[in-house]
Each structure stands twice: as C-alpha cells, then as structure tokens.
PyMOL commands that place a pseudoatom at each C-alpha (Angstrom):
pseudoatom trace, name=CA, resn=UNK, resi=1, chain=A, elem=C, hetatm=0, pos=[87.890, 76.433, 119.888]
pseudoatom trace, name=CA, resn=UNK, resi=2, chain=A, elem=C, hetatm=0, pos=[84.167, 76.139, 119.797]
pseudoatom trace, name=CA, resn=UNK, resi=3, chain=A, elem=C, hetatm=0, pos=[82.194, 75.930, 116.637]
pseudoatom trace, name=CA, resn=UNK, resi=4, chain=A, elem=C, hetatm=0, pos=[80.691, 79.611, 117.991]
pseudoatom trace, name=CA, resn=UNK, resi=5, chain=A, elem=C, hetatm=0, pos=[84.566, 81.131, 118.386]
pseudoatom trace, name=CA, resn=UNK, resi=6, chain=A, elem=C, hetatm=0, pos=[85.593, 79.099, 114.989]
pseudoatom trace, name=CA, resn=UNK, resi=7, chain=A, elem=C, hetatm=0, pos=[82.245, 79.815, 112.475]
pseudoatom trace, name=CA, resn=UNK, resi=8, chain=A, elem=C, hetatm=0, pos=[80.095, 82.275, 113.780]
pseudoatom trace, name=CA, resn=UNK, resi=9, chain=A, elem=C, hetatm=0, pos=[81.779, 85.091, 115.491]
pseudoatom trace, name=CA, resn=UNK, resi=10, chain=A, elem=C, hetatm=0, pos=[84.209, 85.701, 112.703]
pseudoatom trace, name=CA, resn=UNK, resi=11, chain=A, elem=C, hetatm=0, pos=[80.992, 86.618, 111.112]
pseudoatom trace, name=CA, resn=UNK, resi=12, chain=A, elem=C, hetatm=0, pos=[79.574, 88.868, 113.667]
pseudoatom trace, name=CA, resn=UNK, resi=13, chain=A, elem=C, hetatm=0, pos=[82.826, 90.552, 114.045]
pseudoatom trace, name=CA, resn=UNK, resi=14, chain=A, elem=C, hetatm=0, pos=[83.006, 91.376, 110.345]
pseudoatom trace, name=CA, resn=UNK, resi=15, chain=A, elem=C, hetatm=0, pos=[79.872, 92.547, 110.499]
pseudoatom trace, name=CA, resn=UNK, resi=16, chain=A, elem=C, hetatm=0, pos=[80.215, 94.847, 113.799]
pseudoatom trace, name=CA, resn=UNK, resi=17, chain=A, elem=C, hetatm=0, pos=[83.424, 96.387, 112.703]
pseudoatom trace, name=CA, resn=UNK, resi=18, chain=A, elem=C, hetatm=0, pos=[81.651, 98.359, 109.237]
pseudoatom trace, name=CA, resn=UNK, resi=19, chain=A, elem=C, hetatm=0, pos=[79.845, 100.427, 111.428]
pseudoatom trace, name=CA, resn=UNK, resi=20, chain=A, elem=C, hetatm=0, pos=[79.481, 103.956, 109.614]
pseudoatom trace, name=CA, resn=UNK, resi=21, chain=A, elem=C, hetatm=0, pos=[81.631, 105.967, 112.029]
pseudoatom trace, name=CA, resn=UNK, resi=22, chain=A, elem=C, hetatm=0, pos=[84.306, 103.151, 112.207]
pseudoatom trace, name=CA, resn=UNK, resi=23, chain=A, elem=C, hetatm=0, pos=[84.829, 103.345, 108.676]
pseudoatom trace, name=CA, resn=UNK, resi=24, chain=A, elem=C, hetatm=0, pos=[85.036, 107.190, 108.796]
pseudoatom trace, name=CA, resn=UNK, resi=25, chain=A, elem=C, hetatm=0, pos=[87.355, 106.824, 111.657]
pseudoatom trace, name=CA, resn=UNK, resi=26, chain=A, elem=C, hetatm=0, pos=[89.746, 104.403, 109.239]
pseudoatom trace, name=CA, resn=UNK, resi=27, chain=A, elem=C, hetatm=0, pos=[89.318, 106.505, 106.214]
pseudoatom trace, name=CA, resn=UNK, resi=28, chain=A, elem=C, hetatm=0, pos=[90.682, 109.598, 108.168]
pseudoatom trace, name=CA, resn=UNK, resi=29, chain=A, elem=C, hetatm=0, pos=[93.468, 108.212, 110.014]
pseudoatom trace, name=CA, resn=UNK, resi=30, chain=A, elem=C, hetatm=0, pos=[94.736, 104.625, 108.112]
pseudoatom trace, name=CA, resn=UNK, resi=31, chain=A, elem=C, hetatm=0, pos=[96.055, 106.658, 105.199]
pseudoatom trace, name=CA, resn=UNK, resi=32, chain=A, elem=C, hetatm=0, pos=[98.427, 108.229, 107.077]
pseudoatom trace, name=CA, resn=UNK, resi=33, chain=A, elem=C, hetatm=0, pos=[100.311, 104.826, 107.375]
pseudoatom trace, name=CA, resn=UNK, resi=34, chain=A, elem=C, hetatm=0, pos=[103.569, 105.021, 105.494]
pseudoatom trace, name=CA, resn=UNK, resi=35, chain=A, elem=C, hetatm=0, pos=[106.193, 103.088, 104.007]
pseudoatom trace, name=CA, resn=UNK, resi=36, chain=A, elem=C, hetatm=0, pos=[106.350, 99.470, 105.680]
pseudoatom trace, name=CA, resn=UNK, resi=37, chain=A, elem=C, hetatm=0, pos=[103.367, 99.048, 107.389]
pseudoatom trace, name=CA, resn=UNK, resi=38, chain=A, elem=C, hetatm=0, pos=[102.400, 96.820, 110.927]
pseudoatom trace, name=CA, resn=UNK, resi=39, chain=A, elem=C, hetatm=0, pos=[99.074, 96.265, 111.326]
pseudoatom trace, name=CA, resn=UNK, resi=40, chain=A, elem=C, hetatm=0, pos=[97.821, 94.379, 114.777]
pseudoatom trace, name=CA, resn=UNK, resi=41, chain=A, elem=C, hetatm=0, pos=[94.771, 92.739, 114.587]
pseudoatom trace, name=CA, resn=UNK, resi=42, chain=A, elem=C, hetatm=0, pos=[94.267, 92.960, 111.001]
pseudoatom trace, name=CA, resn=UNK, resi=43, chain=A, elem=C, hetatm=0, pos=[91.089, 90.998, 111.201]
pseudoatom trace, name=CA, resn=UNK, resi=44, chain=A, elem=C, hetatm=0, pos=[89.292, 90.636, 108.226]
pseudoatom trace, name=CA, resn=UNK, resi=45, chain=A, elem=C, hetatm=0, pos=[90.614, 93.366, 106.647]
pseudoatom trace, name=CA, resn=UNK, resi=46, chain=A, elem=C, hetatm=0, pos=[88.812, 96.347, 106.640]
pseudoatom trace, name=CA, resn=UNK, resi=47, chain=A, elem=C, hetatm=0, pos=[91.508, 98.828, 107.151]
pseudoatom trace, name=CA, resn=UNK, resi=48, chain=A, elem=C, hetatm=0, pos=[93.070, 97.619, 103.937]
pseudoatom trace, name=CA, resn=UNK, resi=49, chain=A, elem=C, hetatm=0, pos=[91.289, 99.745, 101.185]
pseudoatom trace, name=CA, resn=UNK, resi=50, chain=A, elem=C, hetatm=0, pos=[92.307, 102.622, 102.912]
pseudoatom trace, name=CA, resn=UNK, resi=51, chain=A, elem=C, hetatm=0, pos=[96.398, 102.561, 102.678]
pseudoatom trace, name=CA, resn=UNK, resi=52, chain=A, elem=C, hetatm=0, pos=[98.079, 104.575, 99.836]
pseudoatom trace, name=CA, resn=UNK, resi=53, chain=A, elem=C, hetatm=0, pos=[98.857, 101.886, 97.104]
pseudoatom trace, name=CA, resn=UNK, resi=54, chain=A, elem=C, hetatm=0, pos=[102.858, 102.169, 97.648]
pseudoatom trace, name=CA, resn=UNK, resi=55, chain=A, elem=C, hetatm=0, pos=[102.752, 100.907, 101.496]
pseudoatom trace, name=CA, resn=UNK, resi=56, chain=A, elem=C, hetatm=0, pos=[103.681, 96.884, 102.135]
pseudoatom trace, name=CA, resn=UNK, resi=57, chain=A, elem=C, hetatm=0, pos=[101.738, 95.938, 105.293]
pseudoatom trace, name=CA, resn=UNK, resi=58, chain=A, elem=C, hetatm=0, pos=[102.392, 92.995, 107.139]
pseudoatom trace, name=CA, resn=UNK, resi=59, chain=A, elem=C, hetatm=0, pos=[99.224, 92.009, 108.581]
pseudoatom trace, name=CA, resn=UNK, resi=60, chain=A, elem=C, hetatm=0, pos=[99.675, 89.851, 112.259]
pseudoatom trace, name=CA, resn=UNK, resi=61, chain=A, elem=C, hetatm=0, pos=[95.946, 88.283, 113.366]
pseudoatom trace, name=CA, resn=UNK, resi=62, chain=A, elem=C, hetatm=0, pos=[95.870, 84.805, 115.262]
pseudoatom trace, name=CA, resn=UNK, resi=63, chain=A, elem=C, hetatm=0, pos=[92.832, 83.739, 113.989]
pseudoatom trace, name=CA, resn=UNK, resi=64, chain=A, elem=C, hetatm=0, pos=[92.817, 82.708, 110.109]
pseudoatom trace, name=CA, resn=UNK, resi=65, chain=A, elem=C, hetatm=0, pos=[88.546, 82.703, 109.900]
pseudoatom trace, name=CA, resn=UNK, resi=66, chain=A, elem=C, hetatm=0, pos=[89.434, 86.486, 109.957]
pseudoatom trace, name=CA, resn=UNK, resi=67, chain=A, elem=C, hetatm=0, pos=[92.428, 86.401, 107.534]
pseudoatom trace, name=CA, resn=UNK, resi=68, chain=A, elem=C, hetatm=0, pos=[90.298, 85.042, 105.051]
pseudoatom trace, name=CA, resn=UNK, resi=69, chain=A, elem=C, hetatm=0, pos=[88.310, 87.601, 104.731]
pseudoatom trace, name=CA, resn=UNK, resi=70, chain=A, elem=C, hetatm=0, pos=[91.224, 90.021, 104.830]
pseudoatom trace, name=CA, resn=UNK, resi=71, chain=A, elem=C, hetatm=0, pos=[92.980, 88.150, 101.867]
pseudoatom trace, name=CA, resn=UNK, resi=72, chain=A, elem=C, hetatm=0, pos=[89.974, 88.655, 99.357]
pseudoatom trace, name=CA, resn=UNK, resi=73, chain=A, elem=C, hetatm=0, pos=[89.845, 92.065, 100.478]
pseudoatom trace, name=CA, resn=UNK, resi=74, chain=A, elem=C, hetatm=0, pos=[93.658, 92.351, 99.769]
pseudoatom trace, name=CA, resn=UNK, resi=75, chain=A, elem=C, hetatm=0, pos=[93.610, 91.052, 96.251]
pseudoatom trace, name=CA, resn=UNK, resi=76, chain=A, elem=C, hetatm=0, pos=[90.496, 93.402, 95.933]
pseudoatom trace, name=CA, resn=UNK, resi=77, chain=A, elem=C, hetatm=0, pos=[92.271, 96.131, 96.575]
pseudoatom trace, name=CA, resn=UNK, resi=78, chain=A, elem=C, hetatm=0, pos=[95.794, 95.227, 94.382]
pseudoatom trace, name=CA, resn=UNK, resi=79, chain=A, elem=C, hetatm=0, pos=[97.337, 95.922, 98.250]
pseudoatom trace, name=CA, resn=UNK, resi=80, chain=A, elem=C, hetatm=0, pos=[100.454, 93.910, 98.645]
pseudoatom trace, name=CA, resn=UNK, resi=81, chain=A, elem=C, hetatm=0, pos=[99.516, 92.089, 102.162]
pseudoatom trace, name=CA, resn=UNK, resi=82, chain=A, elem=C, hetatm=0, pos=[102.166, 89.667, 104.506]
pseudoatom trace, name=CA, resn=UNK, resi=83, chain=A, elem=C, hetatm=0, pos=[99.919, 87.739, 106.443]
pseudoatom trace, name=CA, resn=UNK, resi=84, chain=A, elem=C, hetatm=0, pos=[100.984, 86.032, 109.831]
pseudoatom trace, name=CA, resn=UNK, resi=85, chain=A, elem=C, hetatm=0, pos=[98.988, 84.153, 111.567]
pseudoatom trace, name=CA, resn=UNK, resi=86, chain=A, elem=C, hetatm=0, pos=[100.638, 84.802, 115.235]
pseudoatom trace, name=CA, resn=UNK, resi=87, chain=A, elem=C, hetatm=0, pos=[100.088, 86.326, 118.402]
pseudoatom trace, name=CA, resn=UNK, resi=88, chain=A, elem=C, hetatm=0, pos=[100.869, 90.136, 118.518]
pseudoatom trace, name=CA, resn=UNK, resi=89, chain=A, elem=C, hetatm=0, pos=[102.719, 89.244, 121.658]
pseudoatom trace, name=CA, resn=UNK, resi=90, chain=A, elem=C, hetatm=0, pos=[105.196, 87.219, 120.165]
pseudoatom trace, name=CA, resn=UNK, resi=91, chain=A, elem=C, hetatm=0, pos=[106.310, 88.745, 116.412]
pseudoatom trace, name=CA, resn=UNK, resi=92, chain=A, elem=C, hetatm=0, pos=[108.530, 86.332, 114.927]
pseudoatom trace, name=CA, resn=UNK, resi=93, chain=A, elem=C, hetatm=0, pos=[110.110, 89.872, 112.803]
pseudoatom trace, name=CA, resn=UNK, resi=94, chain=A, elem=C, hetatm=0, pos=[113.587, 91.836, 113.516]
pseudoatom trace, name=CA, resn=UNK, resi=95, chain=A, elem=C, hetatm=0, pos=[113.817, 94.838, 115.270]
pseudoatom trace, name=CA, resn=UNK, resi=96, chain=A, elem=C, hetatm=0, pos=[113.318, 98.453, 113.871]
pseudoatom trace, name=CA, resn=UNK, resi=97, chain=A, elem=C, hetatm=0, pos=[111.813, 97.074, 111.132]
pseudoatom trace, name=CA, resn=UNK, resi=98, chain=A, elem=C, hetatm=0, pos=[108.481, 98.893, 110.467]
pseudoatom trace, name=CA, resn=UNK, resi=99, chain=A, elem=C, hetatm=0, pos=[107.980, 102.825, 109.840]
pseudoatom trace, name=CA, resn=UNK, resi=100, chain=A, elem=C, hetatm=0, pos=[104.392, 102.658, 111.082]
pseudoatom trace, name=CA, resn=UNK, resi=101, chain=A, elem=C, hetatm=0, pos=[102.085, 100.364, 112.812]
pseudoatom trace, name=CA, resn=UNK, resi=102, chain=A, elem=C, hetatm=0, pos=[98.577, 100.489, 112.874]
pseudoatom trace, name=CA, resn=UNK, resi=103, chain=A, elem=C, hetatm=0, pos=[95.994, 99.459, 115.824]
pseudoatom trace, name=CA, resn=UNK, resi=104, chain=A, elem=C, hetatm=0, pos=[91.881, 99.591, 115.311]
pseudoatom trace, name=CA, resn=UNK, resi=105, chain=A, elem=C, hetatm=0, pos=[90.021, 98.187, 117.848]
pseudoatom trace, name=CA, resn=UNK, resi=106, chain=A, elem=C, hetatm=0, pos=[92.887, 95.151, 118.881]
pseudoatom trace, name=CA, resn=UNK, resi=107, chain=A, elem=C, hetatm=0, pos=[94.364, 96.290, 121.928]
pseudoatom trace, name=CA, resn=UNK, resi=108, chain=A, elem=C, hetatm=0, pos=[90.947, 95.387, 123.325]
pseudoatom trace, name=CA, resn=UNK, resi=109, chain=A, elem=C, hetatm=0, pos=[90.916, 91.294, 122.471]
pseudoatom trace, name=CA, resn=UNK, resi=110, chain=A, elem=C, hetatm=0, pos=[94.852, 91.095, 123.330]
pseudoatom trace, name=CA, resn=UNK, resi=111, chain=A, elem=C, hetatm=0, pos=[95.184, 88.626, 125.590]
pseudoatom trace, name=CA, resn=UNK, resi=112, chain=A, elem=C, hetatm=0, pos=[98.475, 90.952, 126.904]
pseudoatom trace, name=CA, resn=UNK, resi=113, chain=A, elem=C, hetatm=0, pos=[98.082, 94.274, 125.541]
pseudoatom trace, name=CA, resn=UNK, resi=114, chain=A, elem=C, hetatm=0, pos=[101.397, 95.202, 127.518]
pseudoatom trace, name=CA, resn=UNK, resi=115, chain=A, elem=C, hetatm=0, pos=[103.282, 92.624, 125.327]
pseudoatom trace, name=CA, resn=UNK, resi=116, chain=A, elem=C, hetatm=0, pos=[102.065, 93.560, 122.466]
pseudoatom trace, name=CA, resn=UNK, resi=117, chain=A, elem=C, hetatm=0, pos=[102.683, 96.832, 122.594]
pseudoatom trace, name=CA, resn=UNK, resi=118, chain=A, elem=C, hetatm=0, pos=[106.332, 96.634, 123.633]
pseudoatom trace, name=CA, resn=UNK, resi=119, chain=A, elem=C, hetatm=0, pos=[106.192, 94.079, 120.567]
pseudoatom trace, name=CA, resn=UNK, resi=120, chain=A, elem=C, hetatm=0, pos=[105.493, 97.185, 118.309]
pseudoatom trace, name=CA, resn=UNK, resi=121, chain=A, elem=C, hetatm=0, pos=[107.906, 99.586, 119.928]
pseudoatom trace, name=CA, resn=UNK, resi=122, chain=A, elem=C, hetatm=0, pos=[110.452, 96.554, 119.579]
pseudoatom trace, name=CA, resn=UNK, resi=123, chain=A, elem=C, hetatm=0, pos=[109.561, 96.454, 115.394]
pseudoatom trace, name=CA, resn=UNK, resi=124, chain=A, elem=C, hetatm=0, pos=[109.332, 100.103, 114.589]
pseudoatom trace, name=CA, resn=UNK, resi=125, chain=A, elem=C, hetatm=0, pos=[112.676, 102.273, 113.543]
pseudoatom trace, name=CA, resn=UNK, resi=126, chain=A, elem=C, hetatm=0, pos=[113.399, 105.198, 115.989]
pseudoatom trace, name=CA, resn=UNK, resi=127, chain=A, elem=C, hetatm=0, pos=[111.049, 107.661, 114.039]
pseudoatom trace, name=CA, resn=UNK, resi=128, chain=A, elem=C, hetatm=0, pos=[108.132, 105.320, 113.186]
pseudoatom trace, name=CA, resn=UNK, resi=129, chain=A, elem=C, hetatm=0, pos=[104.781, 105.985, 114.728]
pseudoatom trace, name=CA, resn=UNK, resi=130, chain=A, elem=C, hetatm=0, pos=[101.795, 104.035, 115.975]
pseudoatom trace, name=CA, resn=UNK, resi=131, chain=A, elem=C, hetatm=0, pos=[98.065, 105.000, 114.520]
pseudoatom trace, name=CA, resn=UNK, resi=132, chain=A, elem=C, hetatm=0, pos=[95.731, 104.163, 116.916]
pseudoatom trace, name=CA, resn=UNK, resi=133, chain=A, elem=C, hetatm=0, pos=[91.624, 103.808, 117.098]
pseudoatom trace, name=CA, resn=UNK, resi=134, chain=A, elem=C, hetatm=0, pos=[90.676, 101.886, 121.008]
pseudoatom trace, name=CA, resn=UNK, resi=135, chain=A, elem=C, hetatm=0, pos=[87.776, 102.021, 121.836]
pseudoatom trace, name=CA, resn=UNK, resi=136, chain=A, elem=C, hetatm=0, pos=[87.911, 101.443, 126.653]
pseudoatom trace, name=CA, resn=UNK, resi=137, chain=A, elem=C, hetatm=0, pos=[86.654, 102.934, 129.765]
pseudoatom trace, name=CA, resn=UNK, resi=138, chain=A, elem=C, hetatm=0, pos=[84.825, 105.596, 130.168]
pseudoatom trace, name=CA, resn=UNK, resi=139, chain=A, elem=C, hetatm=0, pos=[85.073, 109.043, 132.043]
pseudoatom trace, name=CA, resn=UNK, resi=140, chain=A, elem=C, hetatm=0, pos=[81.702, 108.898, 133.300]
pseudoatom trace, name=CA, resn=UNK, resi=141, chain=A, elem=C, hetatm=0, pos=[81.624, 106.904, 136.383]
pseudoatom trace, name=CA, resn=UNK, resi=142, chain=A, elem=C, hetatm=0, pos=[78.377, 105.586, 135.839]
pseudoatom trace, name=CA, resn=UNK, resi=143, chain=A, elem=C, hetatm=0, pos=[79.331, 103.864, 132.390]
pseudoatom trace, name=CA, resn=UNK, resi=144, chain=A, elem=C, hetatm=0, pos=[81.945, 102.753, 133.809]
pseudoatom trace, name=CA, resn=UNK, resi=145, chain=A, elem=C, hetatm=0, pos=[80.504, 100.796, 136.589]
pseudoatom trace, name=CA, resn=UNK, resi=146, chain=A, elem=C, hetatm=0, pos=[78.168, 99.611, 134.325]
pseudoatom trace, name=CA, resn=UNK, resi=147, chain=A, elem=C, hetatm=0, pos=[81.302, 98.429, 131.956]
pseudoatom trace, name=CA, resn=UNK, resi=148, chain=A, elem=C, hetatm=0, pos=[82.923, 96.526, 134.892]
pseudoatom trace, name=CA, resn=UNK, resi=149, chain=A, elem=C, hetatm=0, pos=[79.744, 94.267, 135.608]
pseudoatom trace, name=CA, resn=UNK, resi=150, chain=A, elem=C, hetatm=0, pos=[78.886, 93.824, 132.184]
pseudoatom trace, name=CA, resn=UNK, resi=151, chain=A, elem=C, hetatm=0, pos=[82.576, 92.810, 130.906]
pseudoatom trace, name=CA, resn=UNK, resi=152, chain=A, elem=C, hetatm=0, pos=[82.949, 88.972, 131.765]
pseudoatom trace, name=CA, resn=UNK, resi=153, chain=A, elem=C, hetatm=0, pos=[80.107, 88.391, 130.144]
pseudoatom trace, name=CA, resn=UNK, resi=154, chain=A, elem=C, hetatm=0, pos=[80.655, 90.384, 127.010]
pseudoatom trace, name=CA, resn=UNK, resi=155, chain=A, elem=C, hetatm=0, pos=[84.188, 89.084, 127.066]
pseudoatom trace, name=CA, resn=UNK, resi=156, chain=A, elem=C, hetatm=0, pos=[83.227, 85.651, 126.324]
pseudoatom trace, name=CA, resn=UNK, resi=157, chain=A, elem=C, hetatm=0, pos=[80.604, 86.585, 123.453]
pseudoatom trace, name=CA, resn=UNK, resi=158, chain=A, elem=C, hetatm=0, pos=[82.687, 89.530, 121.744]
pseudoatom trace, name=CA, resn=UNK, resi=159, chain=A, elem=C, hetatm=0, pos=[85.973, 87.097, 121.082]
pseudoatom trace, name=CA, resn=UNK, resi=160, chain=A, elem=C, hetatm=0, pos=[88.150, 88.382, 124.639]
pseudoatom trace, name=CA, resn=UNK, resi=161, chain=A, elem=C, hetatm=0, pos=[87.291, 92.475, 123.888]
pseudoatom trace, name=CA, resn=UNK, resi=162, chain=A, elem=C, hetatm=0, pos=[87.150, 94.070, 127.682]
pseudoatom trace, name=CA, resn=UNK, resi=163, chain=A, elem=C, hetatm=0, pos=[85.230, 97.150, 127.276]
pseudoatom trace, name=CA, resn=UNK, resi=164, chain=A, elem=C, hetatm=0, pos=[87.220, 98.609, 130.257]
pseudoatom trace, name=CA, resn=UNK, resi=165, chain=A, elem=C, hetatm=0, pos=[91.108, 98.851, 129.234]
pseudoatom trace, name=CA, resn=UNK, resi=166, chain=A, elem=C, hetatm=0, pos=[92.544, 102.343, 128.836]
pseudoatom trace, name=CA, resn=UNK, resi=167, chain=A, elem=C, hetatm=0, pos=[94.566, 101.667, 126.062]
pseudoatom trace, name=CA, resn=UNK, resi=168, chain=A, elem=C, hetatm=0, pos=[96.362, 105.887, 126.213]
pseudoatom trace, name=CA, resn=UNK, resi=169, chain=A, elem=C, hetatm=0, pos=[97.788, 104.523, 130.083]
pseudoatom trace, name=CA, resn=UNK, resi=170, chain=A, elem=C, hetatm=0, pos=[98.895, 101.323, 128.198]
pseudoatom trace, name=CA, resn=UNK, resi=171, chain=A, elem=C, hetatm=0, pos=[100.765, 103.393, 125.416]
pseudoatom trace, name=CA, resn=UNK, resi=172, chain=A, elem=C, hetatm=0, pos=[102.517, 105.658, 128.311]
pseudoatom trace, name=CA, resn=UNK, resi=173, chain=A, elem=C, hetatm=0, pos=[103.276, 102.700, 130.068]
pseudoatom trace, name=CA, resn=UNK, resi=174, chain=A, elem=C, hetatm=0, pos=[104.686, 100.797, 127.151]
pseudoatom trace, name=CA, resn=UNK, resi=175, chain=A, elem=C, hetatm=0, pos=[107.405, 103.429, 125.922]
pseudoatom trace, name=CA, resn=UNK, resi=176, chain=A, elem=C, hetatm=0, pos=[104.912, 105.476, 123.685]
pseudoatom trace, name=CA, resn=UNK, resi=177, chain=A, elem=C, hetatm=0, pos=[104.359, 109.329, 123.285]
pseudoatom trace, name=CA, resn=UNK, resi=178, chain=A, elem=C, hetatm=0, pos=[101.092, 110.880, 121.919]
pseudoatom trace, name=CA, resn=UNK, resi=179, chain=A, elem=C, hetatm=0, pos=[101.659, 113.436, 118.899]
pseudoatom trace, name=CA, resn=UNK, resi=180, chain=A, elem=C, hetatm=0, pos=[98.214, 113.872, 118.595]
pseudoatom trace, name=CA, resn=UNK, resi=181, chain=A, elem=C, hetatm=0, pos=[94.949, 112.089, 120.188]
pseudoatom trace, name=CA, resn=UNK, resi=182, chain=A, elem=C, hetatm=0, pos=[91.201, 112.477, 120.625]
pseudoatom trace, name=CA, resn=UNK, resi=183, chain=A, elem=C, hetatm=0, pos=[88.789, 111.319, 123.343]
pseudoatom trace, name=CA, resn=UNK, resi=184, chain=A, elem=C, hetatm=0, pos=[84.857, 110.482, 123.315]
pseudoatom trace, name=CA, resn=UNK, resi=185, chain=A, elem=C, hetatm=0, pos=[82.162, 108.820, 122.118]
pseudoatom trace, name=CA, resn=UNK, resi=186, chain=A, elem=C, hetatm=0, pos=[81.329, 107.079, 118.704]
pseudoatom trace, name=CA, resn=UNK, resi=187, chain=A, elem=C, hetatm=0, pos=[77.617, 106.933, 117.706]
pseudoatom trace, name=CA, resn=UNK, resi=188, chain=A, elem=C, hetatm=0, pos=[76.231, 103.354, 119.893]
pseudoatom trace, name=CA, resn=UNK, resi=189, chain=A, elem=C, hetatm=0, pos=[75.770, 101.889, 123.146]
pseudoatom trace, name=CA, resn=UNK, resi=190, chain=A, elem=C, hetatm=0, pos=[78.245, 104.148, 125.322]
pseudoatom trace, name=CA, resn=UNK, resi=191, chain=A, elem=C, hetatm=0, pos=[79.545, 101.371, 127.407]
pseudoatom trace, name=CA, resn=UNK, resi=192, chain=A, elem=C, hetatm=0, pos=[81.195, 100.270, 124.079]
pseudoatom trace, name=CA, resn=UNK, resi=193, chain=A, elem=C, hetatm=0, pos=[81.865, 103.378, 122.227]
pseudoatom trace, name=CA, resn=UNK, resi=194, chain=A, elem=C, hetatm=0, pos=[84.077, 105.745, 124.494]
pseudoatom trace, name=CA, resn=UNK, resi=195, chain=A, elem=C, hetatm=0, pos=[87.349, 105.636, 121.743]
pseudoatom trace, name=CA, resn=UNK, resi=196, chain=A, elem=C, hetatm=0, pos=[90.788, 107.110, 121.780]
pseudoatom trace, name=CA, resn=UNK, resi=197, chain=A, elem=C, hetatm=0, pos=[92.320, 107.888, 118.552]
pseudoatom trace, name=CA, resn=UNK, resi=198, chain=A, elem=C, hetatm=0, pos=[95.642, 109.246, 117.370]
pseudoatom trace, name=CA, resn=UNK, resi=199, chain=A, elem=C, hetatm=0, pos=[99.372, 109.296, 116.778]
pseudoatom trace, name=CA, resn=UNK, resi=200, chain=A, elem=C, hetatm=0, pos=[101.479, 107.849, 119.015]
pseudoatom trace, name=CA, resn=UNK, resi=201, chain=A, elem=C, hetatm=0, pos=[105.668, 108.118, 118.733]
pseudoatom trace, name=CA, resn=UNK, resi=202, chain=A, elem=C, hetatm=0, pos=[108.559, 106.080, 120.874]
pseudoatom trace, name=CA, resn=UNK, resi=203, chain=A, elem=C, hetatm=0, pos=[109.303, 108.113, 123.224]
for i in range(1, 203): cmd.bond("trace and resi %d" % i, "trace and resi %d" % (i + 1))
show_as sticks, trace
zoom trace
C-alpha cells in the first residue's frame, strides 16, 4: 500500500462521503436497520449516528485508516460497534446470523461484489433484509460511455470504486429480491451520481 492509498485517501474518502444528499440518503433509510446489524464497508463510520440505540452492528471494512475514524464516531454515538477488519468476501461469522445488513456506497470498491453479496445472504436469517444505497451505471447512454473511459483511471484514485457496476443485476443475481427501490440521480457530477436505493429480501 502506497503512502497515497494508506494516509491520504482515507481522508478524501471521509470527506467525499458527507456530501449533503448522502447524509439525507442515510438518515432516511439506515434507521430502518434492526436488531443485529451487518454493515459492509463501514468505512469511517458515517452511517453510525443514524441506527436506533438498541441495534449491535458488526461493522466489516478491510482497511483500519477508515475504522479509526468509525471507532471515535462509535464511542460518540454510545453505539455498541464489532469491528472486523476483513474482506466482505470472506466473513469469518456463522450463518443466519444477522437480521439486517446494510450497504452505502461498498458494492462499488469490492474487489468481488458477487462474493460479497452471497457472503450477506449466507449471514442473514431467512427474513432479514439488505438496505442498500449504490451509486453505478447510468441509463443514459451517453454517461455511460463516458463512465466506461473514465473508470480505470478513477478506479485507481477513488480506492477500486468502478462507476459502472449495476449493483440491482448483482442483487438478482446473488439470491436477492427488491421490496422496495429507487433509481436516479443525486445532486453532482452524473457519471458518479446515478444511485439505487432500497430494500432488498432473500429471495
């Protein structure tokens, strides 16, 4: 890991992610994690203030620049946090173990998103659900074009994120159902803002 990946990005990342309408986005849809929680990619934290008080969330990021944010931010908010510093591809955790599990802007930096997502449906019980914000391709050709020539090089500055996954096909594809979900574009640049956002169940 370079000193850019190991000291700086961590910082630009934190930075990117409190966007106004991201934080909007996790205030409407994070508290409707309940019981034992799994989030993926829990950064540095940010969804944390917003889960009801009587949640436990384990909290699986690989890198721990990120965690330490997300710790302070933990003890901030009296939230009791597991941290594991592990890939979301590989959960060292027993199955049907989680009633929800939670998923802002991750599936994006995965270096499998596939994996990880069968991961998740491998942790949650039968009736647990997946909350979801992605941000991926777009429907407008154009953007999207743009969004293929543009992704190796934003890939290698943004910490792996591929603007161009469809993270709703990888749900389908990975044993999920969709209870609810919107489509379209968050205020910025739209090769970077097209999101999906929802509730997704085993199905």
């Amino acid at each position: 890991m370079g000193l850019y990946d190991k000291y700086l990005l961590p910082k630009l990342l934190n930075l990117a992610m409190k966007a106004p309408e991201m934080t909007r986005l996790r205030r409407e849809l994070v508290p409707l994690a309940t019981g034992r929680v799994l989030e993926i990619g829990v950064g540095s934290g940010l969804n944390l203030p917003f889960y009801a008080q009587q949640v436990h969330v384990t909290g699986v990021d690989p890198s721990l620049e990120l965690q330490a944010y997300a710790r302070e931010i933990a003890q901030d908010a009296k939230l009791a946090v597991e941290f594991l510093a592990v890939s979301a591809e590989a959960i060292p955790l027993a199955d049907n173990i989680f009633d929800t599990a939670v998923i802002t802007w991750s599936l994006c930096t995965i270096p499998d998103p596939d994996a990880a997502l069968r991961e998740v449906r491998r942790l949650l019980k039968p009736a647990g659900k997946l909350i979801f914000i992605e941000h991926g391709e777009s429907p407008e050709a154009n953007i999207a074009t743009w969004q293929r020539r543009i992704n190796p090089t934003w890939n290698k500055l943004a910490g792996g994120c591929h603007l161009n996954r469809r993270p709703d096909t990888a749900m389908l594809a990975n044993g999920f159902k969709f209870a609810e979900m919107t489509k379209g574009y968050i205020p910025g640049p739209k090769i970077a803002t097209y999101s999906y956002r929802g509730i997704a169940t085993i199905a």
